[in-house]
PDB file with SEQRES, HELIX, SHEET and CRYST1 records, atoms N, CA, C and O in Angstrom:
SEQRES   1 A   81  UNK UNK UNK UNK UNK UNK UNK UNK UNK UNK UNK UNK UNK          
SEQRES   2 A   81  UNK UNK UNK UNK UNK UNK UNK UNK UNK UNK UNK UNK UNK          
SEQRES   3 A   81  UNK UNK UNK UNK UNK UNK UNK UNK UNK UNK UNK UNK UNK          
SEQRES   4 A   81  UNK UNK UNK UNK UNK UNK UNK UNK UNK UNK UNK UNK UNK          
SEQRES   5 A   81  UNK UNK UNK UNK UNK UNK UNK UNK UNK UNK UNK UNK UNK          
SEQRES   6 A   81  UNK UNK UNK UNK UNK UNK UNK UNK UNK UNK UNK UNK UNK          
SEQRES   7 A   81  UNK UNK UNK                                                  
HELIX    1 AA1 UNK A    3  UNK A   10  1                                   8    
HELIX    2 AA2 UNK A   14  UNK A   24  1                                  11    
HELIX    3 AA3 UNK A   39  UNK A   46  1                                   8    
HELIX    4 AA4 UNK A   50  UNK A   58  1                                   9    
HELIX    5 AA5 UNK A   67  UNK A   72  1                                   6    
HELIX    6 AA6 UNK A   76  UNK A   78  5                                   3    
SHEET    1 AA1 2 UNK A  27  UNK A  28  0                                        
SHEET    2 AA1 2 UNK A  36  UNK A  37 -1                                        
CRYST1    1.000    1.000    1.000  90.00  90.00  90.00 P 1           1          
ATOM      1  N   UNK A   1      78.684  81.909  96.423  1.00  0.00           N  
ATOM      2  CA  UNK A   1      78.113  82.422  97.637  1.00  0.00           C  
ATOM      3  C   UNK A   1      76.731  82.974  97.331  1.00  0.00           C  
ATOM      4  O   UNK A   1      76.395  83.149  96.159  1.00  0.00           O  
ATOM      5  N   UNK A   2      75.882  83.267  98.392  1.00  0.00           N  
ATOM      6  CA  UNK A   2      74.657  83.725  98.239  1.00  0.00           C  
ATOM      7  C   UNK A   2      74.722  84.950  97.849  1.00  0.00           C  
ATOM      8  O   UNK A   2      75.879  85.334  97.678  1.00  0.00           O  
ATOM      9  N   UNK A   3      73.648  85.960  97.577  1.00  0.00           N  
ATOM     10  CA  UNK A   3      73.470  87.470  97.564  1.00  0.00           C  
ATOM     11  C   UNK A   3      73.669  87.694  99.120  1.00  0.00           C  
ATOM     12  O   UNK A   3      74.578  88.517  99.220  1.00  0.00           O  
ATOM     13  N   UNK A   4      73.297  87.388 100.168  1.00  0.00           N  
ATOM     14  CA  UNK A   4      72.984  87.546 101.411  1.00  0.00           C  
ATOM     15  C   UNK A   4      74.660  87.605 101.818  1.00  0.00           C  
ATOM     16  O   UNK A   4      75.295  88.625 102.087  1.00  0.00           O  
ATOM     17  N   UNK A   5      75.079  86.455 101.785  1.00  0.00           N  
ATOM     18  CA  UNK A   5      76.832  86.465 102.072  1.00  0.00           C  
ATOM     19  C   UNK A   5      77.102  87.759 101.130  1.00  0.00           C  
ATOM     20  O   UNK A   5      76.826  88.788 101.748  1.00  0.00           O  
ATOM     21  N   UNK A   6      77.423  87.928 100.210  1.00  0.00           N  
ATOM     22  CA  UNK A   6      77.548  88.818  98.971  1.00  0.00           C  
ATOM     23  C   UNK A   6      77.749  90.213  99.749  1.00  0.00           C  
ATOM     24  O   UNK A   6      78.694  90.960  99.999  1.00  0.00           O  
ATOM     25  N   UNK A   7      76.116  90.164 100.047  1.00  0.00           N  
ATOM     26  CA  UNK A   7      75.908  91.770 100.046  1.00  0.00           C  
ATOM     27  C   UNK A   7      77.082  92.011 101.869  1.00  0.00           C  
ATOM     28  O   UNK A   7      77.839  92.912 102.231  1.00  0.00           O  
ATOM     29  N   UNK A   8      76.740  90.982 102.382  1.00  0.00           N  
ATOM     30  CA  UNK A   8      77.544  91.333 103.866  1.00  0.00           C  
ATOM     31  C   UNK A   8      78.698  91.452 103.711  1.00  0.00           C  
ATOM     32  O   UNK A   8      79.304  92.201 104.477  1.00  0.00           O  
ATOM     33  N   UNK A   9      79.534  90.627 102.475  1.00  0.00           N  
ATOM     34  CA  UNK A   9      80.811  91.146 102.126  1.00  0.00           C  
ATOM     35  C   UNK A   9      81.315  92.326 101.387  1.00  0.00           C  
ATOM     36  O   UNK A   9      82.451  92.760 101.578  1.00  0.00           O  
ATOM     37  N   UNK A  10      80.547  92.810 100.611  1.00  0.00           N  
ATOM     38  CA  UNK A  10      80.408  94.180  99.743  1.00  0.00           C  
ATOM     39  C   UNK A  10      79.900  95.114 100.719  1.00  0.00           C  
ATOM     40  O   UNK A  10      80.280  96.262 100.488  1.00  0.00           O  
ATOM     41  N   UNK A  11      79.344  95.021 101.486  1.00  0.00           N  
ATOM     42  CA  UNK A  11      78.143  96.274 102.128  1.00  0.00           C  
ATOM     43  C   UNK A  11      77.347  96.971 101.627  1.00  0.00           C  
ATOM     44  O   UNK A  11      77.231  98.191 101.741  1.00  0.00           O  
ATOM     45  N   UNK A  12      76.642  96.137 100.941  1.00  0.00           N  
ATOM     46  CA  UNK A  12      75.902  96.634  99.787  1.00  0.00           C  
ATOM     47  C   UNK A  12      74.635  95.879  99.900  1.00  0.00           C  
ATOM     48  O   UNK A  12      74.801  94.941 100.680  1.00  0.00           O  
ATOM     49  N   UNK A  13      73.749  95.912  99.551  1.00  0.00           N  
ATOM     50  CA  UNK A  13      72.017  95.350  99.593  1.00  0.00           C  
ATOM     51  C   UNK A  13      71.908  94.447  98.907  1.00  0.00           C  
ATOM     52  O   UNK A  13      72.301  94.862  97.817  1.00  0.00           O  
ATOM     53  N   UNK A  14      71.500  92.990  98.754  1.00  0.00           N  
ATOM     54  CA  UNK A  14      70.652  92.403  98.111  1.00  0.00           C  
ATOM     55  C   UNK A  14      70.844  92.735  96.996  1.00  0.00           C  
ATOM     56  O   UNK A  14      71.815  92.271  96.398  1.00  0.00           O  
ATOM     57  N   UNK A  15      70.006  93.608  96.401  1.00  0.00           N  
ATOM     58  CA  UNK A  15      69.299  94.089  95.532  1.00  0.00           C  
ATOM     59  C   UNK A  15      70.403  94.595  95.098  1.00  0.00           C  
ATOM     60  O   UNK A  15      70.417  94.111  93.966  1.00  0.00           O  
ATOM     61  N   UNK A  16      71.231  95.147  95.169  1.00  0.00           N  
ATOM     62  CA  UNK A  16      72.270  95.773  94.788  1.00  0.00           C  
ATOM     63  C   UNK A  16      73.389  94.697  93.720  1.00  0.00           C  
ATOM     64  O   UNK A  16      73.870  94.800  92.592  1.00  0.00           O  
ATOM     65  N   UNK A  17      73.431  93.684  94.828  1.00  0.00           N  
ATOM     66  CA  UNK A  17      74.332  92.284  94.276  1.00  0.00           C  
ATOM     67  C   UNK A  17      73.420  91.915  93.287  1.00  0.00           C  
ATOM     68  O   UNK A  17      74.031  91.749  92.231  1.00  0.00           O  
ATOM     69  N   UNK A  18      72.144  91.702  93.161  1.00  0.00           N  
ATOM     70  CA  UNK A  18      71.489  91.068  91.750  1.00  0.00           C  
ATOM     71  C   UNK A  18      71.702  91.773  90.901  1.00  0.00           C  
ATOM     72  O   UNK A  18      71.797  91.129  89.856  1.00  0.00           O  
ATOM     73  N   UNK A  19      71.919  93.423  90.673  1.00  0.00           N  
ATOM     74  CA  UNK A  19      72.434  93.976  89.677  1.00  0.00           C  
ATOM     75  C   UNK A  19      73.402  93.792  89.283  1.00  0.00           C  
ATOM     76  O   UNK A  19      73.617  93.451  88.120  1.00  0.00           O  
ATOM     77  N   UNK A  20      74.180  93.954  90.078  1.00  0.00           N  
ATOM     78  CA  UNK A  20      75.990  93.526  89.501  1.00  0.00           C  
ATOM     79  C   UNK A  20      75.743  92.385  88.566  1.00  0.00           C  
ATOM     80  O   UNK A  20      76.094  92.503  87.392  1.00  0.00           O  
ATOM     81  N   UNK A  21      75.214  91.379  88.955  1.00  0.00           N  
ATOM     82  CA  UNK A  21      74.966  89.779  88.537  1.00  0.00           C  
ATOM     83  C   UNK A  21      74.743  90.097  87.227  1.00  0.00           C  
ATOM     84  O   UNK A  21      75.489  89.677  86.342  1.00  0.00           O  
ATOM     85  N   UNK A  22      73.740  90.837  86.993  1.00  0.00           N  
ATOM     86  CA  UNK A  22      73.072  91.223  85.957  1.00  0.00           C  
ATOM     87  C   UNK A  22      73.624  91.836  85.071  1.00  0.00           C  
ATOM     88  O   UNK A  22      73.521  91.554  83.878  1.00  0.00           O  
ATOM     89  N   UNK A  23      74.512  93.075  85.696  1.00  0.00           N  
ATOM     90  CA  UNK A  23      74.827  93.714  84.759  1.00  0.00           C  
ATOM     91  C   UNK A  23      76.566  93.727  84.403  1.00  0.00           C  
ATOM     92  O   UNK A  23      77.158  94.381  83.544  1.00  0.00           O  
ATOM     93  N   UNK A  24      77.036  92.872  85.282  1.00  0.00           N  
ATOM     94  CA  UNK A  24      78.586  92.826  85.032  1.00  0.00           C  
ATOM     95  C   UNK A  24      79.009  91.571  85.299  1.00  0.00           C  
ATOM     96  O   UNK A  24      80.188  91.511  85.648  1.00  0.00           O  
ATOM     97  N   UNK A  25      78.302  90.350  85.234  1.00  0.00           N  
ATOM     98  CA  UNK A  25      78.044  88.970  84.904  1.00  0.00           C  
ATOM     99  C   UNK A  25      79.033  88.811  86.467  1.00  0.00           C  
ATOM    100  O   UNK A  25      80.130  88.343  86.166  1.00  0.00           O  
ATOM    101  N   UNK A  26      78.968  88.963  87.355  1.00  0.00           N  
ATOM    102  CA  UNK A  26      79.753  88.359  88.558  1.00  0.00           C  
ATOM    103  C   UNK A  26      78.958  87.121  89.644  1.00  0.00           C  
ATOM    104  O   UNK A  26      79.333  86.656  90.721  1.00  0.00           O  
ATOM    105  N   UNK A  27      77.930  86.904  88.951  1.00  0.00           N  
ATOM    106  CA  UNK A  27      76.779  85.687  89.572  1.00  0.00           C  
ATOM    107  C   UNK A  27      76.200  84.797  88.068  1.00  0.00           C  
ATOM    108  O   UNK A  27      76.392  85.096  86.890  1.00  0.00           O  
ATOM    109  N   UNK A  28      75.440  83.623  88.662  1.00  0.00           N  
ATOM    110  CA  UNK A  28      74.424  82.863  87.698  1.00  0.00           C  
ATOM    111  C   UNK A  28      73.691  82.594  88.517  1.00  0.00           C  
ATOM    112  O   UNK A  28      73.594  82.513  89.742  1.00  0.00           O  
ATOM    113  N   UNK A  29      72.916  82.397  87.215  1.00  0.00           N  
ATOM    114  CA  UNK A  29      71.182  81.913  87.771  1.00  0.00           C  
ATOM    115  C   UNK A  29      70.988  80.496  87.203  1.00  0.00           C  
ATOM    116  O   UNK A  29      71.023  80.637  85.981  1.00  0.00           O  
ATOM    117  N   UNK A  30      70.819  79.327  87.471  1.00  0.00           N  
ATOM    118  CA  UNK A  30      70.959  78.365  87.045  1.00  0.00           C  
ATOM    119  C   UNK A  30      69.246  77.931  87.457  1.00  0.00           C  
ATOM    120  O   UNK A  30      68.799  77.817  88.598  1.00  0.00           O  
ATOM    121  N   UNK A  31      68.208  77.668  85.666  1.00  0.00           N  
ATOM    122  CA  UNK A  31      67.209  77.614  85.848  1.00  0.00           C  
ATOM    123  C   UNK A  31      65.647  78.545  86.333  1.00  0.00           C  
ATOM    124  O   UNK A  31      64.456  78.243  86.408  1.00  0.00           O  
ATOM    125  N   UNK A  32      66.471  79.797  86.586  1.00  0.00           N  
ATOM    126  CA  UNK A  32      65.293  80.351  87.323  1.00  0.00           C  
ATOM    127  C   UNK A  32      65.636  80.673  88.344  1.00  0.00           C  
ATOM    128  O   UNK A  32      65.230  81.761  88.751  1.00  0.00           O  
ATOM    129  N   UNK A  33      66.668  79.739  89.323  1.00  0.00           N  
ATOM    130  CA  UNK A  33      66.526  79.508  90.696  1.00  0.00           C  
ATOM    131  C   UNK A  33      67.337  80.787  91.199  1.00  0.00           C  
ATOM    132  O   UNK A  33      67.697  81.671  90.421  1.00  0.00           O  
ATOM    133  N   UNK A  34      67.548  80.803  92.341  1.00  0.00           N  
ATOM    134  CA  UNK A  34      68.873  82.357  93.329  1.00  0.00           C  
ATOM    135  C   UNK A  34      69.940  82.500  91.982  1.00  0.00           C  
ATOM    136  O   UNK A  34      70.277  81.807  91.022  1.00  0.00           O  
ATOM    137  N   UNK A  35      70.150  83.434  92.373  1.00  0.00           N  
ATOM    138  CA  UNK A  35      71.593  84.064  92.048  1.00  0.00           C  
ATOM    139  C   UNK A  35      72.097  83.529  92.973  1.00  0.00           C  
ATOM    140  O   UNK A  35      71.709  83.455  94.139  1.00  0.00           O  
ATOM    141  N   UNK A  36      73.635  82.844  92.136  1.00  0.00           N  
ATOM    142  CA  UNK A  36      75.089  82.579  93.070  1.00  0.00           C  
ATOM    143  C   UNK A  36      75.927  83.201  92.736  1.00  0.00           C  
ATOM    144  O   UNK A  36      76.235  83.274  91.546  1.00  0.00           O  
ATOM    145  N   UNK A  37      76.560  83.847  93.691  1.00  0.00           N  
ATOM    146  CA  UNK A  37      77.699  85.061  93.274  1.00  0.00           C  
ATOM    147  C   UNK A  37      78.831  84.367  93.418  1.00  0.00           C  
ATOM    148  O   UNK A  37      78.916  83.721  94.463  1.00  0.00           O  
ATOM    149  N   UNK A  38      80.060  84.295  92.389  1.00  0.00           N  
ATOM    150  CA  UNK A  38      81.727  84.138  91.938  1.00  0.00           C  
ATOM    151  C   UNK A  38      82.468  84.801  93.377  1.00  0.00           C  
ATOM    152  O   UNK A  38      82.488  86.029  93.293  1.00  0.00           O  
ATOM    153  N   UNK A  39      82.945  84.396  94.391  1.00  0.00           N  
ATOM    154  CA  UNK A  39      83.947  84.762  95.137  1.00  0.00           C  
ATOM    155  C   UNK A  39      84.672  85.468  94.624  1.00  0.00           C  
ATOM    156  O   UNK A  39      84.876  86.651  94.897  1.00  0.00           O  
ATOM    157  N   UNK A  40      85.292  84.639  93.575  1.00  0.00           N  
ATOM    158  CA  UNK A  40      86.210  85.929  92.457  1.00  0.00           C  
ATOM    159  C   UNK A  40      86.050  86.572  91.935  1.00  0.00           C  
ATOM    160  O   UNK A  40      86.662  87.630  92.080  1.00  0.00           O  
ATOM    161  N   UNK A  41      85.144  86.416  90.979  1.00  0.00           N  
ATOM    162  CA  UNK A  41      84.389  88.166  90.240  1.00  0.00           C  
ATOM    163  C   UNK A  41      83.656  88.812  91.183  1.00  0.00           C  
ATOM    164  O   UNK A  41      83.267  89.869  90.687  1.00  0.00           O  
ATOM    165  N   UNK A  42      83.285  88.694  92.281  1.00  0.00           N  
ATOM    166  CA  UNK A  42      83.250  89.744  93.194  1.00  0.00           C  
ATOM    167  C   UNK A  42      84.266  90.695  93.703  1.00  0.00           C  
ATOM    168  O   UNK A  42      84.368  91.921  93.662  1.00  0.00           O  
ATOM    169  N   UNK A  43      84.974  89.750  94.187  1.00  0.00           N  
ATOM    170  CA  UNK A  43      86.323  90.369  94.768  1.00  0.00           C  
ATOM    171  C   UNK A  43      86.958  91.592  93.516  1.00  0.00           C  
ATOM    172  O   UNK A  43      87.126  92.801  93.678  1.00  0.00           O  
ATOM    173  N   UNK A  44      87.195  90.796  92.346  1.00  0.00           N  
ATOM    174  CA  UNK A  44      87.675  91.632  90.934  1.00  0.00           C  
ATOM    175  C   UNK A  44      86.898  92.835  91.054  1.00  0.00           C  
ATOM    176  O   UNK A  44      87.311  93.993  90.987  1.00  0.00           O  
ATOM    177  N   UNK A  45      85.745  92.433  91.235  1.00  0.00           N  
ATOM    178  CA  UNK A  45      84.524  93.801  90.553  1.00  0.00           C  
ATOM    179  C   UNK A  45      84.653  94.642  92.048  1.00  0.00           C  
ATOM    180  O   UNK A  45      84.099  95.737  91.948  1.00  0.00           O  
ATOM    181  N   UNK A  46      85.114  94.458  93.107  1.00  0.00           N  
ATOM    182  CA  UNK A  46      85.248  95.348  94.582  1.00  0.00           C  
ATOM    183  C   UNK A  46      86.697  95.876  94.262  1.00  0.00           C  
ATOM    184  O   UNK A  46      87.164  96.918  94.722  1.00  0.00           O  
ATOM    185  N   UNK A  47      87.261  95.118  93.517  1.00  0.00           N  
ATOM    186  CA  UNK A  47      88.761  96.183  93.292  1.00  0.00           C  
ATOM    187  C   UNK A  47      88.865  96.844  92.480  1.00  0.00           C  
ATOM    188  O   UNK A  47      89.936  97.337  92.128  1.00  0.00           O  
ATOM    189  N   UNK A  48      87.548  97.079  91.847  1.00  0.00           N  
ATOM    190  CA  UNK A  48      87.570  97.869  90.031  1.00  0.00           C  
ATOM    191  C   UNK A  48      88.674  96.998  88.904  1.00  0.00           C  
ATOM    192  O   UNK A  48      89.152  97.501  87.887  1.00  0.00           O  
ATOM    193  N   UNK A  49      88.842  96.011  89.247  1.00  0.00           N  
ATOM    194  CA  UNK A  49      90.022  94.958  88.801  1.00  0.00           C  
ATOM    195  C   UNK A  49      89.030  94.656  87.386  1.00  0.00           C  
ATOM    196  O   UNK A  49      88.881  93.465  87.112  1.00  0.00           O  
ATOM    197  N   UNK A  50      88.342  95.687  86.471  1.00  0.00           N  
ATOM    198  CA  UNK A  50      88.166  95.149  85.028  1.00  0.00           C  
ATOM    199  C   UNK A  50      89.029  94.041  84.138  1.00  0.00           C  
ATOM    200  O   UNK A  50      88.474  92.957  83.954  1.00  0.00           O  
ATOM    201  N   UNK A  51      90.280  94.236  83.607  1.00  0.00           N  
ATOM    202  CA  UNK A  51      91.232  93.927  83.421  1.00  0.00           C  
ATOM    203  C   UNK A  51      91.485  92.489  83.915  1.00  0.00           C  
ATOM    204  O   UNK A  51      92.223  91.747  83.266  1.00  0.00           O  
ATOM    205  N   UNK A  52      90.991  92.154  84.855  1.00  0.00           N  
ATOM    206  CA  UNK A  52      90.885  90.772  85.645  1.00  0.00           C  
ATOM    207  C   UNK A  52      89.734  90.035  85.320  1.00  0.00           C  
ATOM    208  O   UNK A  52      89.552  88.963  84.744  1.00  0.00           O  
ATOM    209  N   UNK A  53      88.983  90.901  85.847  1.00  0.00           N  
ATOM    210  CA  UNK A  53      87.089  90.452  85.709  1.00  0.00           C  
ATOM    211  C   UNK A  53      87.038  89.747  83.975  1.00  0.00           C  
ATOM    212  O   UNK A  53      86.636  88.615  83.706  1.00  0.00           O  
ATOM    213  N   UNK A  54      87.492  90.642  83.103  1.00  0.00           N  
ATOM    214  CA  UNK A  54      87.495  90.310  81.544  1.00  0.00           C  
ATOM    215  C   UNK A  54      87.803  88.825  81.462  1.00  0.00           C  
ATOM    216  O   UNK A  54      87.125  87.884  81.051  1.00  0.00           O  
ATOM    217  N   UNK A  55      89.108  88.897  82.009  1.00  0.00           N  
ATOM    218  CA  UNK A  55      90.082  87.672  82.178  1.00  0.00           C  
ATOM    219  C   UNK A  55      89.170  86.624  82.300  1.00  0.00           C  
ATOM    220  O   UNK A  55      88.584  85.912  81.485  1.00  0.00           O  
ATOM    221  N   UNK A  56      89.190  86.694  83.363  1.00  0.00           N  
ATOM    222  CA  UNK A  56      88.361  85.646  84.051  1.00  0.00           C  
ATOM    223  C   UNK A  56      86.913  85.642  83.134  1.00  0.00           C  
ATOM    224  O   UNK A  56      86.816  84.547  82.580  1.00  0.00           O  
ATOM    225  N   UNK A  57      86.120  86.260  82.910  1.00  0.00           N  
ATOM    226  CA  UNK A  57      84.782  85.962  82.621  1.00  0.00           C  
ATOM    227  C   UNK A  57      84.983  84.822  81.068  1.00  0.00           C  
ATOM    228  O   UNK A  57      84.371  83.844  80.638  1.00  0.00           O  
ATOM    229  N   UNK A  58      86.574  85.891  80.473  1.00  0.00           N  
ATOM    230  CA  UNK A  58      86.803  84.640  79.153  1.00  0.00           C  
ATOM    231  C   UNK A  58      87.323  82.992  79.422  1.00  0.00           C  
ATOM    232  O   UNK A  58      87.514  82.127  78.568  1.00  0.00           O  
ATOM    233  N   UNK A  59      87.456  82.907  80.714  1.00  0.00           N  
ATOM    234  CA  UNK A  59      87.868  81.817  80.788  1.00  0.00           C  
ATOM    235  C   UNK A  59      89.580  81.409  81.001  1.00  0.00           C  
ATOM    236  O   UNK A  59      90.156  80.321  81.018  1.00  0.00           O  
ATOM    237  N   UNK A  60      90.064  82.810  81.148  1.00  0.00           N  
ATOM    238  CA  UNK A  60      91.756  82.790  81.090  1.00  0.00           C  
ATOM    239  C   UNK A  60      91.615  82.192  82.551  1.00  0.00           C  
ATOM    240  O   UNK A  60      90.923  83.137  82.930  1.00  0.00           O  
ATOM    241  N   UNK A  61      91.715  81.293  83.824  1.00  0.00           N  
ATOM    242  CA  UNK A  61      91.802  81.171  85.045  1.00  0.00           C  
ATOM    243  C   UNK A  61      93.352  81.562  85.871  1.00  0.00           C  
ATOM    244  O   UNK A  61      93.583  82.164  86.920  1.00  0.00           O  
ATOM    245  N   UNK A  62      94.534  80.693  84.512  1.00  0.00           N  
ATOM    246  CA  UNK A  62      95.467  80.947  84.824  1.00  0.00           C  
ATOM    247  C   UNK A  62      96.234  82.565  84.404  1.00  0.00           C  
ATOM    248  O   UNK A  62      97.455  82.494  84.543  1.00  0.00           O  
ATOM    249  N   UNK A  63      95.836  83.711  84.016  1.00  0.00           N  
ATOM    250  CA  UNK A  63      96.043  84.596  83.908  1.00  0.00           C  
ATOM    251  C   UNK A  63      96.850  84.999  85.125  1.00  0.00           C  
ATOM    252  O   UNK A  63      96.476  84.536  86.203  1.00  0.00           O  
ATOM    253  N   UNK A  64      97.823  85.734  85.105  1.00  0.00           N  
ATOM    254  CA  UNK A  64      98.723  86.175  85.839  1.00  0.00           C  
ATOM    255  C   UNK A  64      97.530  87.500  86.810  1.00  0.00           C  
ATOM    256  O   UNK A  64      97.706  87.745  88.003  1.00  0.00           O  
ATOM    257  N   UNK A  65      96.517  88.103  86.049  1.00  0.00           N  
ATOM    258  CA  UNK A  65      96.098  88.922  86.996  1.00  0.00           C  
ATOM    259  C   UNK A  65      94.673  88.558  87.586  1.00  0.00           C  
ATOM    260  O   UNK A  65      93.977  89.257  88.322  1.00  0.00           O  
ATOM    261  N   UNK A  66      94.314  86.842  86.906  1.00  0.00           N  
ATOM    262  CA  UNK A  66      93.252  86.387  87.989  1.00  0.00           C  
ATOM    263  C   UNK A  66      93.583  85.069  88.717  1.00  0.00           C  
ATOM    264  O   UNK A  66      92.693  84.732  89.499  1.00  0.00           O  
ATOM    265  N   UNK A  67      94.449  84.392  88.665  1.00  0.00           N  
ATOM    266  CA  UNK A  67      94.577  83.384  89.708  1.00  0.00           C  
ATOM    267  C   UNK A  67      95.378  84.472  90.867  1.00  0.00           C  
ATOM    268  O   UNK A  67      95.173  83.941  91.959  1.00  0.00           O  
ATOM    269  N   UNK A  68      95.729  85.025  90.961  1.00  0.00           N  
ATOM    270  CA  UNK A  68      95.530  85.637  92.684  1.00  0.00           C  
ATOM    271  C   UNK A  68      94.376  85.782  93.653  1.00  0.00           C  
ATOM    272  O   UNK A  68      94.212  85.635  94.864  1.00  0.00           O  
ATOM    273  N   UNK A  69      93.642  86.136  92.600  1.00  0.00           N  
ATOM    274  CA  UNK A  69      92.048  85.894  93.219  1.00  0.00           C  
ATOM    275  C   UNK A  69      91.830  84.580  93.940  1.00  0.00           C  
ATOM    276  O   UNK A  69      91.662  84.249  95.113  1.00  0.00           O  
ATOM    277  N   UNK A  70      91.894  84.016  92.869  1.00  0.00           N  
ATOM    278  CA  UNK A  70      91.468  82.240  93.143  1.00  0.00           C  
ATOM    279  C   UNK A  70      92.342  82.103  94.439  1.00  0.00           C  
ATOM    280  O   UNK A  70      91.713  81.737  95.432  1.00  0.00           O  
ATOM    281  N   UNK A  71      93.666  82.330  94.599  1.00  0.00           N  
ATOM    282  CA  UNK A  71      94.532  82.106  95.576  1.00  0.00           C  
ATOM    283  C   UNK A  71      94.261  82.370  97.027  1.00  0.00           C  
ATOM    284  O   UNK A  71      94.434  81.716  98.055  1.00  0.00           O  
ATOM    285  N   UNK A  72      93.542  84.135  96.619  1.00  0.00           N  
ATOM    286  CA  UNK A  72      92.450  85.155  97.802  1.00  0.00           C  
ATOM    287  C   UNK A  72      92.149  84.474  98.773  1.00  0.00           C  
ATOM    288  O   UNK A  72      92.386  84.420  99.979  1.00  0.00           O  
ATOM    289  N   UNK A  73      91.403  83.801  97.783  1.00  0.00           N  
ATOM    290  CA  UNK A  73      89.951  83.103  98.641  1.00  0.00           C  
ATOM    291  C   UNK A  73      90.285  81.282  98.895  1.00  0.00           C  
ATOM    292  O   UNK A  73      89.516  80.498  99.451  1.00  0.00           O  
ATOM    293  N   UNK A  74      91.831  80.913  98.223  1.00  0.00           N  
ATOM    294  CA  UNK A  74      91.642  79.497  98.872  1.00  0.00           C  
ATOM    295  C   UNK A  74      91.208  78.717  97.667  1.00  0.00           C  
ATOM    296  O   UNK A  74      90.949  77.530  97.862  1.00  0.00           O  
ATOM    297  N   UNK A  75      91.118  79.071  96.765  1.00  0.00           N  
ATOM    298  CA  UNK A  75      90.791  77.904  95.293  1.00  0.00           C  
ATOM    299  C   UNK A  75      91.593  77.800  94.141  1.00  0.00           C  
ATOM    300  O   UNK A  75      91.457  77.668  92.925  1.00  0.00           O  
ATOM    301  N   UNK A  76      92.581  77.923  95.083  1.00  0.00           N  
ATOM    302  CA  UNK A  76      93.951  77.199  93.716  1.00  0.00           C  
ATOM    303  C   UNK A  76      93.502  76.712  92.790  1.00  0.00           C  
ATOM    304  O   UNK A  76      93.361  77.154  91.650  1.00  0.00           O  
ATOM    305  N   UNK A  77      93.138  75.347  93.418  1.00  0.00           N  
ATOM    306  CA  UNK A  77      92.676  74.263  92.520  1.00  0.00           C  
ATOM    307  C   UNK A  77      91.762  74.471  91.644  1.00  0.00           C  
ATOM    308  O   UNK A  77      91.738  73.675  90.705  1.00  0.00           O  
ATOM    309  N   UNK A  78      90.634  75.696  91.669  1.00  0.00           N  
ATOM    310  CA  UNK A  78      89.781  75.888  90.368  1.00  0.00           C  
ATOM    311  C   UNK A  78      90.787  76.257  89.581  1.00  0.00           C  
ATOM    312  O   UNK A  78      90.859  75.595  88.546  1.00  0.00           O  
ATOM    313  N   UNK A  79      91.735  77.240  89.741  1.00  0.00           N  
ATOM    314  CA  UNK A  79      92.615  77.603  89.024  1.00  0.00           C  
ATOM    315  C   UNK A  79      93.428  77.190  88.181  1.00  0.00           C  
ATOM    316  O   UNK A  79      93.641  77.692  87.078  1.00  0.00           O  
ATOM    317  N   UNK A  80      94.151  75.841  88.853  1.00  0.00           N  
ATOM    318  CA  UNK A  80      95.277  75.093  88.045  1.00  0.00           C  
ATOM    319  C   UNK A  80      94.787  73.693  87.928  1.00  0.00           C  
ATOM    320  O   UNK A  80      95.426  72.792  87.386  1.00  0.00           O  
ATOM    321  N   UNK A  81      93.467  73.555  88.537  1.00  0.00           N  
ATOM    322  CA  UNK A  81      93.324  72.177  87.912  1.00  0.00           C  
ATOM    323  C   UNK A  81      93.793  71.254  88.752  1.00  0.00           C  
ATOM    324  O   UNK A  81      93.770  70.064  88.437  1.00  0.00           O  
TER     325      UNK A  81                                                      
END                                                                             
């Protein structure tokens, strides 16, 4: 999702979501170009869900405490493939 979607789902600024990105890896920047923010490491990082966020950032998808996420939002399939 965009920062713009982002921030309207967080209630939080712009500017606010590029930090997170930045500083608790829940977006990429591919090239230079926008930040795209993770549906799921958003959601994780709005529930204080560390413990998840970890998960997920290592690559666990099927983790018992981050494919609910994936589920959240409707993306099984990143999940299980």
């Amino acid at each position: 999702m965009t920062t713009a979607e982002a921030a309207e789902q967080a209630n939080r600024t712009e500017r606010t979501i590029r930090m997170w990105c930045r500083d608790h890896d829940i977006g990429r920047r591919v090239a230079g170009g926008p930040w795209l923010v993770s549906r799921v490491a958003l959601a994780m990082y709005l529930n204080g869900d560390t413990a998840a966020l970890c998960a997920y950032l290592a690559g666990h998808r099927r983790s018992s405490g981050v494919w609910p996420y994936f589920a959240a939002e409707g993306l099984e399939e990143l999940a299980f493939g």
